[in-house]
N, C-alpha and C positions, 0 to 999 in steps of 0.2 A: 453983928448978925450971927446967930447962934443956929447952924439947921438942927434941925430934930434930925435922928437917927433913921438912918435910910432902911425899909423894910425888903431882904432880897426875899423873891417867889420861891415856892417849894422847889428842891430841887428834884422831888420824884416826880412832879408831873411830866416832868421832860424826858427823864430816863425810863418813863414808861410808855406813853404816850406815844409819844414818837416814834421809837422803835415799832409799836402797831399799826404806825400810819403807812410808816416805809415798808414793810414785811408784807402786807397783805394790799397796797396795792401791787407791788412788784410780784405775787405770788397770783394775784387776779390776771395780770397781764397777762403773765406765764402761761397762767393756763389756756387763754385764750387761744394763745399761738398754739398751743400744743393741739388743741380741737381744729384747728386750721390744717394743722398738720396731719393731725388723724383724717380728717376728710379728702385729702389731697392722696394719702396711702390708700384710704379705703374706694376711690374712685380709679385711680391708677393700676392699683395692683390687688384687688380684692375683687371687686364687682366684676360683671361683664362687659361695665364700659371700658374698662383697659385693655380688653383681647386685642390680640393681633386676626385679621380676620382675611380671609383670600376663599374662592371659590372650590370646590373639590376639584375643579379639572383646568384649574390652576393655578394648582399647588403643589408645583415644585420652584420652593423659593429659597432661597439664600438668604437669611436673618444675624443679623449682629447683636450679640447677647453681650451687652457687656460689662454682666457680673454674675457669677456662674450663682448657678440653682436647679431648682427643681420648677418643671414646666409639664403644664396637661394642657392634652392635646382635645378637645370638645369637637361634635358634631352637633350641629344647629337645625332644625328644619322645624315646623310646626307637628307638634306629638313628638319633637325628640325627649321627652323629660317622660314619658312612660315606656313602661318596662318593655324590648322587643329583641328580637336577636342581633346580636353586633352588625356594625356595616360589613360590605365586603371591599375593605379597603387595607392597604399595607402601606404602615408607618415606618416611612425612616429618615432617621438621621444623621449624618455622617458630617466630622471635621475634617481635620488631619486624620482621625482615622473613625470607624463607625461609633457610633453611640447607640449603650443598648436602651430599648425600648419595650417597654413593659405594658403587655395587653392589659386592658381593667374590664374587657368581657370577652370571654374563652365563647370557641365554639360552638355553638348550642346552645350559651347562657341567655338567659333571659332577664336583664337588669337594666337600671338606668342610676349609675352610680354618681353621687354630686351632681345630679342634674339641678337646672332652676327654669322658673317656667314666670312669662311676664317680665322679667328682668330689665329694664327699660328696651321692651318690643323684642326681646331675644328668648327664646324656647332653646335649649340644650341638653347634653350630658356627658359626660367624659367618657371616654373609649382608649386611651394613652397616655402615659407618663414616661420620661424618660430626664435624665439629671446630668446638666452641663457641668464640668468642674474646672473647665478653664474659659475665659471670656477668649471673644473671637466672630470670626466667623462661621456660622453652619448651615449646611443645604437640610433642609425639611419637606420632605417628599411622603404625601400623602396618594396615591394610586389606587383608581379601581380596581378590581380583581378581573380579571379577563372568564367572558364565560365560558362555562366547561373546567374552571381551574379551582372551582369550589363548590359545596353542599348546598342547593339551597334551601336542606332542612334542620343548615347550622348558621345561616347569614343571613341578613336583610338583604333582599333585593335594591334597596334604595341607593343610588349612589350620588344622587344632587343631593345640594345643598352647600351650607358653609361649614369652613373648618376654623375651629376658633383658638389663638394659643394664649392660654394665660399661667400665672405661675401657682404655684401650688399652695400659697394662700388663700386661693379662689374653692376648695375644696375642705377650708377650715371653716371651724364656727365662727372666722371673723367675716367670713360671705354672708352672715346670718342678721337677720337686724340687729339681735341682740351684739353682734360686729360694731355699727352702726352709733348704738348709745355707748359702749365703751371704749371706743374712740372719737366720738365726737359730741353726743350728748352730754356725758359726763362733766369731761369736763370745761363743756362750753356753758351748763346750767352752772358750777360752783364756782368760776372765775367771775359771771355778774355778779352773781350773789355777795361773794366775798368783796367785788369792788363796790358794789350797793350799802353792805355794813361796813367797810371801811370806810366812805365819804360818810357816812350818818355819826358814825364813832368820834369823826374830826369835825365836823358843825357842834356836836355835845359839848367837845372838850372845849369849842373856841366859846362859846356859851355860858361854860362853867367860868372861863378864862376871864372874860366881860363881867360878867355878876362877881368875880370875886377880889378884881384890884381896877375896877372904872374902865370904860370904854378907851381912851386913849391911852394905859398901860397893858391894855391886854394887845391892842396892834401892836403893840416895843416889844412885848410877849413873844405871841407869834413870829414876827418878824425874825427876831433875835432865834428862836428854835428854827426856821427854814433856812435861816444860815448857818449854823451847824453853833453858835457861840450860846455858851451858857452867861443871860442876862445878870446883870453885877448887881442892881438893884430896881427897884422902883418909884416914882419918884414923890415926894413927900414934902409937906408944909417945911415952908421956914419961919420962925418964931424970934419975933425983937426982944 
């Protein structure tokens, strides 16, 4: 018994192939998480749904931050997102020792700075900023103005409503939809995508693989590349 000589498979289909299979579905995955992830930031810590949120006449609260930043302070009421004169209210907050506190409408102004209006059922706008630098504990005290103890033709009269704290991501363009698709549209369209043409790219190959050495050498084929071993040959007539 003489066999004919054994024909091994190319060995660039494997060195190419494969590396494409493994690369881009691990890079589809990836991305997936990462839009999970964007969405989980931009609901926590972007939007209005992650405020911290207490009443105006009772808010003086005690808050655990604990990992320093920069924090704005919002006032919510329906028509808070157009332009009127600041509340008559006084921002503070104090650790171990005070924290200063930064107006974002001076007296007399008429603005509605980073406001958002609709925002799932929320109308607001910012009125304060002030920047923690060590985690901890802090009192956050928001107080009416007592009347008599200010202009009313430099303050709102208004002093209900909510006080909202969020950080100061919430006053970037990532609060904007355009926020939205580049952390969570982006890259949640190009991870299917990519896992869409990665599984069509490996049906081709297993296809090519079939038509070009018979059905039961191209399973040995495959097989042999998902275990990581490069196949020795394929298997061939034996001649008397």
């Amino acid at each position: 018994m003489i066999p004919t000589p054994l024909v091994a498979p190319p060995a660039r289909a494997r060195s190419t192939s494969r590396p494409v299979w493994w690369a881009g579905s691990w890079v589809g995955v990836l991305l997936l998480v990462v839009a999970v992830f964007g969405a989980v930031l931009w609901v926590g810590a972007v939007s209005p749904l992650g405020f911290r949120r207490f009443s105006v006449f009772d808010a003086d609260r005690r808050i655990d931050f604990r990992q320093p930043g920069t924090f704005v302070v919002f006032e919510e009421y329906r028509g808070a997102s157009r332009p009127s004169f600041p509340p008559a209210l006084d921002v503070t907050v104090r650790g171990d020792a005070p924290v200063t506190v930064d107006k974002l409408i001076q007296p007399g102004q008429s603005a509605a700075p980073d406001a958002y209006r609709d925002a799932f059922g929320h109308e607001g706008r910012a009125i304060a900023r002030f920047t923690i630098t060590e985690p901890g504990s802090y009192r956050v005290r928001v107080n009416p103005k007592p009347l008599g103890t200010y202009d009313p033709a430099e303050y709102a009269s208004r002093t209900r409503g909510t006080i909202a704290l969020g950080r100061d991501l919430a006053t970037t363009w990532l609060a904007t939809p355009w926020g939205v698709v580049a952390l969570v549209v982006v890259p949640l369209i190009t991870g299917l995508v990519l896992l869409v043409l990665t599984r069509r790219a490996r049906r081709r190959a297993r296809r090519a693989a079939a038509s070009a050495t018979g059905p039961a050498d191209a399973v040995a084929l495959l097989d042999a590349r998902r275990s990581g071993r490069e196949p020795v040959a394929a298997s061939g007539r034996t001649a008397r």
